[in-house]
Each structure stands twice: as structure tokens, then as C-alpha cells.
C-alpha positions in Angstrom: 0.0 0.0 0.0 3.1 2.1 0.5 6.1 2.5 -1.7 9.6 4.5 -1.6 9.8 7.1 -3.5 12.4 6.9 -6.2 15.1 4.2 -6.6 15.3 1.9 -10.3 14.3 -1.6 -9.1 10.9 0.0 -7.5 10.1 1.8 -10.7 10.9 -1.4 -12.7 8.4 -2.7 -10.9 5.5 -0.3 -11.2 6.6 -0.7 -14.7 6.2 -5.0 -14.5 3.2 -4.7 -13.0 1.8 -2.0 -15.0 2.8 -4.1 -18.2 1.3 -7.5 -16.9 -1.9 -5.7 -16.3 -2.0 -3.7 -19.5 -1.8 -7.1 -21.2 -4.8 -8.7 -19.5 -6.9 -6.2 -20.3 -5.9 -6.0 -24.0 -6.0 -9.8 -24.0 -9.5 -9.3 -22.5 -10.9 -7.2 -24.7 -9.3 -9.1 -27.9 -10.6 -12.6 -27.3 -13.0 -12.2 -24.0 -12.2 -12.5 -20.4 -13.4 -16.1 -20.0 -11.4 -17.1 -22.9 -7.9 -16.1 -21.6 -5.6 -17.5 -19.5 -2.4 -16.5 -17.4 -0.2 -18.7 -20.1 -1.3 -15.9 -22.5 -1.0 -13.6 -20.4 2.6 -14.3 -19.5 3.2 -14.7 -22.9 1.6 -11.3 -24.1 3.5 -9.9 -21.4 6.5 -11.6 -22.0 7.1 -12.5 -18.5 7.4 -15.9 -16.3 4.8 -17.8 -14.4 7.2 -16.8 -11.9 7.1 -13.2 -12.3 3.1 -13.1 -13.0 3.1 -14.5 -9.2 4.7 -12.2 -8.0 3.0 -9.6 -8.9 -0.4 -11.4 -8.7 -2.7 -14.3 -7.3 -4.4 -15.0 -10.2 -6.2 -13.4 -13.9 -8.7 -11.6 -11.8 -6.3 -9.7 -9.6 -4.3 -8.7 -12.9 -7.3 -7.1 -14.0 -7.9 -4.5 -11.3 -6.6 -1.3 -11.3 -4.5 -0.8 -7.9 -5.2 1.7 -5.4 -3.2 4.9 -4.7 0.8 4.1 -3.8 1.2 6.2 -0.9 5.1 7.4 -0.2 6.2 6.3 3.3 7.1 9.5 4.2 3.8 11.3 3.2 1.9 8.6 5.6 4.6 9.6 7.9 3.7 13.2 7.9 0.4 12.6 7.8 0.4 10.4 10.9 3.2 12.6 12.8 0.3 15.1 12.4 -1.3 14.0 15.5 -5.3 13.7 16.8 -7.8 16.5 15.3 -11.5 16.9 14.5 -12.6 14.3 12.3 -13.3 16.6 9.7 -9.6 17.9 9.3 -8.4 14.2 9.2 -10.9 13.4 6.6 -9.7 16.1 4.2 -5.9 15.7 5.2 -6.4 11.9 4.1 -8.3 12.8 1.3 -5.1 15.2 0.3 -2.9 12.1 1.0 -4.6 9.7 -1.6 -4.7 12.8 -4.1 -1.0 13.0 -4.2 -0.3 9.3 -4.3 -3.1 9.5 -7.2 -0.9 12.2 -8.7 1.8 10.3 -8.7 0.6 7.6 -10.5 -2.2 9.1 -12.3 -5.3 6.9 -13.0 -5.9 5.7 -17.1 -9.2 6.3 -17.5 -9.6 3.4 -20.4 -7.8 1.3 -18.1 -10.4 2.1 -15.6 -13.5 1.8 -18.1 -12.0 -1.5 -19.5 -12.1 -3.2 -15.7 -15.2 -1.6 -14.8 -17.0 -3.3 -17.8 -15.3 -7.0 -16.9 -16.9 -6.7 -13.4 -20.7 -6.0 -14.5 -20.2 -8.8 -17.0 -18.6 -11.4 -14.6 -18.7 -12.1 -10.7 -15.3 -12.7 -10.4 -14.3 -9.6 -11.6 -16.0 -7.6 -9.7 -15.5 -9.4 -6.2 -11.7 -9.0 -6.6 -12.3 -5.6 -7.1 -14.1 -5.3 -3.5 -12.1 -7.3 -1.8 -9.3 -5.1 -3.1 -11.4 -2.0 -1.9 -11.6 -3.5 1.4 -8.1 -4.2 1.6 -7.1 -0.9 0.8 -10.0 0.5 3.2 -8.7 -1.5 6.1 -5.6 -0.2 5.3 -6.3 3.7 5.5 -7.9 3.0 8.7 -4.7 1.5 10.1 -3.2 4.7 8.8 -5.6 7.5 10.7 -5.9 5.2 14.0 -2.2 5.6 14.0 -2.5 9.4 14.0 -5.4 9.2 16.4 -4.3 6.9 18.4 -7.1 4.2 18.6 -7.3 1.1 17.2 -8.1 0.4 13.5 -11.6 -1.2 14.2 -12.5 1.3 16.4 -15.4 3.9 14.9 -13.5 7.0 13.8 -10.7 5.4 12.1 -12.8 2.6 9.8 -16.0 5.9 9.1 -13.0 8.0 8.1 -11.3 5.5 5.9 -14.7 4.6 4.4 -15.9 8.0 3.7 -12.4 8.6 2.1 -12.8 5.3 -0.2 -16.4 6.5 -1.1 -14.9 9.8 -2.4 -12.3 8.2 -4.3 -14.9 5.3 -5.8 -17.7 7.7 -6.6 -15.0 10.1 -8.4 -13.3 7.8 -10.0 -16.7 6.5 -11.5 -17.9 9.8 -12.9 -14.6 10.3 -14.3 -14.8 7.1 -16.3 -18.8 7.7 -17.1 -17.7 11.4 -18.8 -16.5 9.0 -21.5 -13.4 8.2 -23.5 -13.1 11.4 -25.8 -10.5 12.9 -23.8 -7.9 10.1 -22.2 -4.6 12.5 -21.2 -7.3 14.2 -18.8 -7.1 13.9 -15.0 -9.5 12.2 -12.3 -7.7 14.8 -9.7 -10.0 17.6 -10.8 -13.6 15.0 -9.5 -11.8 14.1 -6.4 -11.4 17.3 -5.6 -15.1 18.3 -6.7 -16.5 15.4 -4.9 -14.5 15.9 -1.5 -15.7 19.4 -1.6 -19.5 18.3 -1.9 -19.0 15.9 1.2 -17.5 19.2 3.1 -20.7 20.8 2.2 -22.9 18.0 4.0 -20.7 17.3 7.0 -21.0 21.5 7.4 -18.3 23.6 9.1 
């Protein structure tokens, strides 16, 4: 969920990943998602079983887009930051998954392409919840450690969750504006979106 920033074996990673994924989904839309296997995939890729494994579990996690890479020292600040009203930590998480979002900026064809395998098939779309819920679970680690609670406690999962609903219902508009313009950003509807939910929590 976190990376360190910088360094060539972590970027040739990102990039490995990124590749394996890109040809899934090309693979996918080509022959059909039911029809493909991780052989071709690996071999689209032109990576190992080995490598594919490393990376991921099986066809369906290679097909889902992966959350925000937070930098360690970002979560760092942001947890050095200390207890505040709910409302500050919200937005100040909400600022932390914009710049991990920034730095690896979301495709939105990549995003369209997985969001149509998961209304066409089951598997698809609960690896793309449970990845959700992993990443959730994850940001509420992150704020209890700033608050210092416990992850399960209240605060820390409600925080996390109304954080993962702004990115989700952003990232979902983004992709329904269409395909016209793909160099565009998601940035601009997070920011939108975060700013309506100020507006209904109220001052």
C-alpha cells in the first residue's frame, strides 16, 4: 500500500506490473475475459509464471486497477500530524490519496476496461471489492495511527470509508464522462467530490 519514493528496481516494478496488467486487459478485450488464460498472459507480457506470481494471485487480480501508492514518508507526515476533528483528518487523508493518485495518475480506459469485466462477470468484480476492502482496512490502520485508537474502532474505519467513497464515486464519474479525452485527469472529480461531502458534513 506504501512505496519509496524513487530508486530503479521500485520503478521497474511499477513498470512489470503495469505491463502484466496492461496485457490482461488487452487480452481481455481481444478474445474475451473467460477465454484467456495466465499462459497468455505471461506470454503477451512476456514474463514468467514466476514473475506473474509475484506480482499477482491469479487473472482476476491482474485485472484490477490498484489503489493509490502512498510514499512512506507522506503517511509519515500525515500520521506525525497528531489527533484533530474528524473533519480535518478526513480532508488531510483525502489530500494524501490525491498525491499518491498524482503520482501515479489513473488511465481512465484502463479504468472503463475493468469496470465493464466486473458488471459482466462475478469474479471480476469481487476481486475488485475485496481489493477495496483491503485498501480501506488499510487507510484505517493509517488514521488510528495518527489518532491513536485502534483500527476497528469507529472513527478510524468511518474516516477511511468516507475517504474510499470519495475516491470510488470520483473515479466512477470520471470514467462515465467518456473516453473522448484520455490525457485528462480524475484529480479535478476528487477534488469536486471531496468538496460536496464538506458541504454536507458542514463547518
Amino acid at each position: 500500500m506504501t512505496q519509496k519514493t524513487g530508486g530503479l528496481r521500485e520503478r521497474r516494478r511499477r513498470e512489470t506490473r503495469q505491463e502484466i496488467r496492461a496485457a490482461a486487459l488487452r487480452l481481455a478485450g481481444e478474445r474475451g475475459y473467460d477465454k484467456i488464460t495466465i499462459d497468455m498472459i505471461t506470454t503477451e507480457a512476456d514474463v514468467s509464471h514466476r514473475t506473474f506470481f509475484n506480482y499477482f494471485p491469479n487473472k482476476e487480480a491482474a485485472v484490477i486497477p490498484p489503489p493509490p501508492q502512498l510514499a512512506d514518508e507522506e503517511v509519515e507526515a500525515f500520521t506525525a500530524a497528531g489527533p484533530a476533528h474528524p473533519g480535518r483528518i478526513l480532508a488531510d487523508l483525502t489530500e494524501l490519496l490525491l498525491r499518491g493518485a498524482a503520482e501515479r495518475p489513473p488511465q481512465r480506459d484502463e479504468f472503463a476496461a475493468t469496470f465493464l469485466l466486473t458488471r459482466e462477470h462475478p469474479s471480476v468484480l469481487a476481486a475488485m471489492l475485496a481489493s477495496f476492502a483491503e485498501f480501506e482496512q488499510f487507510l484505517a490502520g493509517v488514521v488510528a495511527s495518527r489518532t491513536g485508537e485502534l483500527p476497528e474502532d469507529d472513527a478510524p474505519r468511518l474516516i477511511a470509508a468516507l475517504a474510499m467513497t470519495v475516491l470510488r464515486t470520483s473515479i466512477e464519474g470520471w470514467v462515465a464522462e467518456g473516453l473522448q479525452d484520455k490525457d485528462d485527469s480524475a484529480l479535478p472529480d476528487v477534488e469536486r467530490v471531496m468538496t460536496l461531502l464538506r458541504a454536507f458534513l458542514g463547518p
